[in-house]
N, C-alpha and C positions, 0 to 999 in steps of 0.2 A: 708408245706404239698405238696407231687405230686399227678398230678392227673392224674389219667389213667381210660382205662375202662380192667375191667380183662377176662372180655368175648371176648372180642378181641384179649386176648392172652395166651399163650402157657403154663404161668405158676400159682401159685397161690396168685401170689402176691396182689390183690386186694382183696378177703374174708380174707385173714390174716389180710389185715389191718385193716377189717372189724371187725375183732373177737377180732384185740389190743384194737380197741374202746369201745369194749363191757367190756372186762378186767378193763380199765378205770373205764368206768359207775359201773361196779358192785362191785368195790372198792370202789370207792366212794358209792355209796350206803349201802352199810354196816358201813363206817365210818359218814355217814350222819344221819345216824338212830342210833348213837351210841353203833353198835355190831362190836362185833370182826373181823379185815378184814384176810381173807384168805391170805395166806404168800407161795410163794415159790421164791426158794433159799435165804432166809431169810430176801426177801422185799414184800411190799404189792403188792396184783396184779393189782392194777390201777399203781404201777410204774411199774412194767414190762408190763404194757399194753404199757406204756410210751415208753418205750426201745425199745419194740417191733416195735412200730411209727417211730421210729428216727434211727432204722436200714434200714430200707427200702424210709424212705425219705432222707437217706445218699445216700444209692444205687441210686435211681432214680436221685433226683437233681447232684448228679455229673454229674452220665452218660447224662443228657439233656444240661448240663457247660461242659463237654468237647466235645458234638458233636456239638456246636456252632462255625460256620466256621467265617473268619471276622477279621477286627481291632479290636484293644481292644477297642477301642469307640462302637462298633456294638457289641462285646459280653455282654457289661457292659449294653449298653442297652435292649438287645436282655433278658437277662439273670432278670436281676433288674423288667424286664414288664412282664416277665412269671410270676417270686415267689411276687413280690406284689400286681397283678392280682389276685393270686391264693387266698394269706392269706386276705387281704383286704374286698372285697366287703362282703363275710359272716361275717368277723370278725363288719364290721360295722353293718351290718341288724342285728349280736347278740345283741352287745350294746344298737339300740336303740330297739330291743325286749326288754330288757332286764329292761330298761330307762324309758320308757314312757308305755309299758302294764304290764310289771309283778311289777316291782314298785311300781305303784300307786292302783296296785289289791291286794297290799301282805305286803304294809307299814302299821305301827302301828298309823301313824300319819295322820290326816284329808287330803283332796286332797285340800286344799289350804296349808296347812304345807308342805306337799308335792311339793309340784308345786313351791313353794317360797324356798326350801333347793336347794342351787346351789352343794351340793353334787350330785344330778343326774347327772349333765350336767357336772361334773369337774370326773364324772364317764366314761362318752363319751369321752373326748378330750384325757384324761392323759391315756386311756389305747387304741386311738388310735395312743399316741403318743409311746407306749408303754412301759409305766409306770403303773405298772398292781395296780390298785386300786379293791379290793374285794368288796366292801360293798355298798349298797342304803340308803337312809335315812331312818334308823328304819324297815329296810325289813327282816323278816324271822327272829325279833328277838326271839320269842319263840321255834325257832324247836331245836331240840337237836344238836346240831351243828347250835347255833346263827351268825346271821350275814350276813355269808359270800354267797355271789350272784353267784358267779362265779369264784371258786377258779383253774379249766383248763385252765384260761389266764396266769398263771404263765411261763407254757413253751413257751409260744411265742415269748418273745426277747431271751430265750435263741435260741432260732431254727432262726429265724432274725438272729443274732451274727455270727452262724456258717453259712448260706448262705454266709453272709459276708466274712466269712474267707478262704472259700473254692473260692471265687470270687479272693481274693487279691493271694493265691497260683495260680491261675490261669494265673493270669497277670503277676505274678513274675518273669515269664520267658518263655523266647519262645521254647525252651527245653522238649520236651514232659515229659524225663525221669528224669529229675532234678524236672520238675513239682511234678510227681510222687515220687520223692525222698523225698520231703520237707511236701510232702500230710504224708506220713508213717511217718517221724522224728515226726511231732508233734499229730498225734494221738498216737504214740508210750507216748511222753512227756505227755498228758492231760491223757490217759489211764493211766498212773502211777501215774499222781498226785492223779486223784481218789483215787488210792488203799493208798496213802500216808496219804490222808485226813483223809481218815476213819479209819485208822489203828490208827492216832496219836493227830491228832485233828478231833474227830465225831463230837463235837459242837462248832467246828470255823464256823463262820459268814462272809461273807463281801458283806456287801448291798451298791448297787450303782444301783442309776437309780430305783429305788421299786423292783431291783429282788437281791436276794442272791446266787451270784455267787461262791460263796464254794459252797452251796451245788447242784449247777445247775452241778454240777461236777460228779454227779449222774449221769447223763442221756447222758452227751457231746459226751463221747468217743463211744458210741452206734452208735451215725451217724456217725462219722468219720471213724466205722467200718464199715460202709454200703459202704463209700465210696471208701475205700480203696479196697472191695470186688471186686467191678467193675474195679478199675483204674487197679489189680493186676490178674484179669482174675480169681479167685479163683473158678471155679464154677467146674473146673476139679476134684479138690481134695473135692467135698462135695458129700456124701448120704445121703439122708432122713433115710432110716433106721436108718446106724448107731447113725445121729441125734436123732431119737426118742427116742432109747437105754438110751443116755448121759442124755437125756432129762427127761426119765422117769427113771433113774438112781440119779440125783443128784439133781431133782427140790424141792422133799417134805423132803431131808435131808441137815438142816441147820448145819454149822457148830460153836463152841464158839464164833471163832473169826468172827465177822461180815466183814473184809475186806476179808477173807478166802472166805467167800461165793460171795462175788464181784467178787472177778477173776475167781471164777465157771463161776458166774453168765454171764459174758465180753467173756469167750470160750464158754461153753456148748447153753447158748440164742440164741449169734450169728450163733454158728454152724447151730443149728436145723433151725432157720429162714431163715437163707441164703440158707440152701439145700433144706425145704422147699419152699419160695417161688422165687426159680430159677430151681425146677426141670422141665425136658422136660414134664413129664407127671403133668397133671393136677389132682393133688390128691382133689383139693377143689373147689369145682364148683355146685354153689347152683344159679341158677337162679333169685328166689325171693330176691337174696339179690344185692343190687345197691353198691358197690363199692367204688364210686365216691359219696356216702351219709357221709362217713366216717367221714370227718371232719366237717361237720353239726353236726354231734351223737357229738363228740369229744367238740365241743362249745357251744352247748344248752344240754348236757347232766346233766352238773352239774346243773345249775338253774331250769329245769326241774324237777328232782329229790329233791330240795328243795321244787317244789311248791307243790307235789303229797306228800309229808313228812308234810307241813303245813296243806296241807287239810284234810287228811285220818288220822293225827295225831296217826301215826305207827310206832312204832319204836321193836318190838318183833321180836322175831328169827322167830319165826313162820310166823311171816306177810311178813317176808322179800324179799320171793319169787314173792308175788303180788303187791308190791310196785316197784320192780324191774320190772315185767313184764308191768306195768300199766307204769312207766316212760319210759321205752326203744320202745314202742308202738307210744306213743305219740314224745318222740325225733328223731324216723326214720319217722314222718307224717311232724313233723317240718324241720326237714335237708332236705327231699325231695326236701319242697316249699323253703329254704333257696337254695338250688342248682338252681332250677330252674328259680326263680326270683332276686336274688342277683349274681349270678357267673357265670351262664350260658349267659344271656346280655351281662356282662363286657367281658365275650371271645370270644364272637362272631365278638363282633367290635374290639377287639385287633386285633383276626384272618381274619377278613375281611369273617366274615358270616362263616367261613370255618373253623369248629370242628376241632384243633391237639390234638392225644393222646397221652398218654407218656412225658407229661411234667416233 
């Protein structure tokens, strides 16, 4: 995740990423209460919330990996303390939110049952080692969607993975434009295998490490298109308008073939967000809303929205609205204090007291 503040700049990139997170939340919300999740280009909109996230964390973390001046020992380090600075201190204060109060308020089993099941604590380690473990001991097993705590930590070794990857192309070569060559060959190569996967194998599998990397295949090429945006200056050949056209042209029309609507989805997504939030004018700019909350909402959204499901015991179309309203209230009061007491400490002392944006 990058972190910036959007009020500080020129275009809309931080309420987009804001509105991806809501997309998230409100898809899951609907598939958490057991109703039908709203769908365009014929995926659910908590993954294009998703795609939406990782087109813009492509853009950003390149651009902040290729303005790192230095040996490769300084960038690797320089680069590795910004992005696990970033993902880290929330991703921990989720878990043991997560571990130790919602847990033992929302498990079926007694709080010495509780407290004695080493499943909590092998819930901390293995997903910050990140091996994404869903589940608490006997937590949420009644809601309509049993189980699962916190099913948003799925995408985080895949986004790990690809920081990774864009770090090792970095290093590859001291060659700006060979760099750039090798950046495009392989989002060229994983954009294709997507459409391959899905077109020929939809239910190949391959789990390694607790995530399933076929299907992480879904979301990969989205950053790498982010990335490629910036390394290839595209911002010449993008309009919002015609974006919104494309956008509100082929969002709510799926086609048979489900990889048909992936390659919409990989042109027309990216178009509208890239012109979107790279245009000079600032078309989104809502003050009440904090930017840099984003990945808070994003890692307490789902357990959130489990606990507000166990208590109000709602799951109706009709209620859907205020279940939703009542969760997203209470995840932007908790992201606040997750930013400000987990992430903002840790980068202050990175930064030596001294706020940098545009990570």
């Amino acid at each position: 995740m990058a972190d910036f503040k959007f009020a500080d700049r020129n275009n809309n990139i931080g309420v987009l990423h804001f509105i991806a997170a809501l997309f998230v939340m409100y898809g899951h919300q609907c598939a958490l209460s057991g109703l039908p999740v709203p769908v365009l280009f014929g995926t659910g909109i908590q993954t294009i919330g998703v795609k939406i996230i990782f087109i813009l964390s492509g853009y950003l973390i390149t651009q902040s990996l290729w303005n790192i001046k230095g040996s490769k020992l300084h960038v690797t380090r320089t680069y590795l303390g910004k992005r696990l600075s970033r993902i880290y201190p929330e991703l921990i204060g989720c878990l043991f939110v997560s571990a130790f109060i919602i847990g033992p308020l929302f498990t079926n089993l007694t709080q010495y049952e509780y407290w004695n099941n080493i499943r909590y604590t092998h819930y901390i380690t293995a997903n910050i080692r990140m091996y994404p473990i869903y589940s608490l001991p006997e937590v949420f097993t009644e809601n309509p969607y049993p189980n699962a705590v916190n099913g948003s930590l799925w995408t985080l070794p895949v986004e790990l993975s690809l920081y990774a990857l864009i770090l090792v192309i970095f290093l590859s070569n001291s060659r700006a434009n060979v760099k750039k060559a090798v950046y495009g060959v392989i989002t060229f190569i994983i954009s294709v295998s997507a459409i391959i996967r899905i077109a020929l194998f939809p239910t190949a599998s391959l789990v390694f490490y607790g995530t399933d990397w076929i299907q992480a295949l879904n979301i990969m090429p989205y950053f790498l298109i982010g990335g490629i945006s910036k390394l290839f200056s595209v911002k010449r050949f993008l309009n919002v308008q015609y974006g919104a056209v494309l956008l509100l042209t082929f969002a709510w029309n799926s086609f048979d073939a489900q990889w048909m609507n992936e390659i919409v989805c990989l042109f027309v997504l990216s178009y509208f967000v890239l012109s979107l939030s790279l245009a000079n004018e600032q078309y989104l700019h809502f003050r009440w809303i904090k930017s840099e909350y984003a990945y808070g909402m994003y890692l307490y959204g789902f357990v959130i929205q489990q606990c507000v499901i166990s208590k109000l015991r709602i799951n109706t179309l009709h209620n859907k609205w205020t279940v939703f309203l009542i969760s997203t209230v209470i995840t932007y009061i908790i992201a606040t204090l997750s930013n400000k007491f987990f992430y903002i400490p840790i980068k202050k002392r990175r930064n030596g007291k001294k706020l940098i944006q545009n990570e």
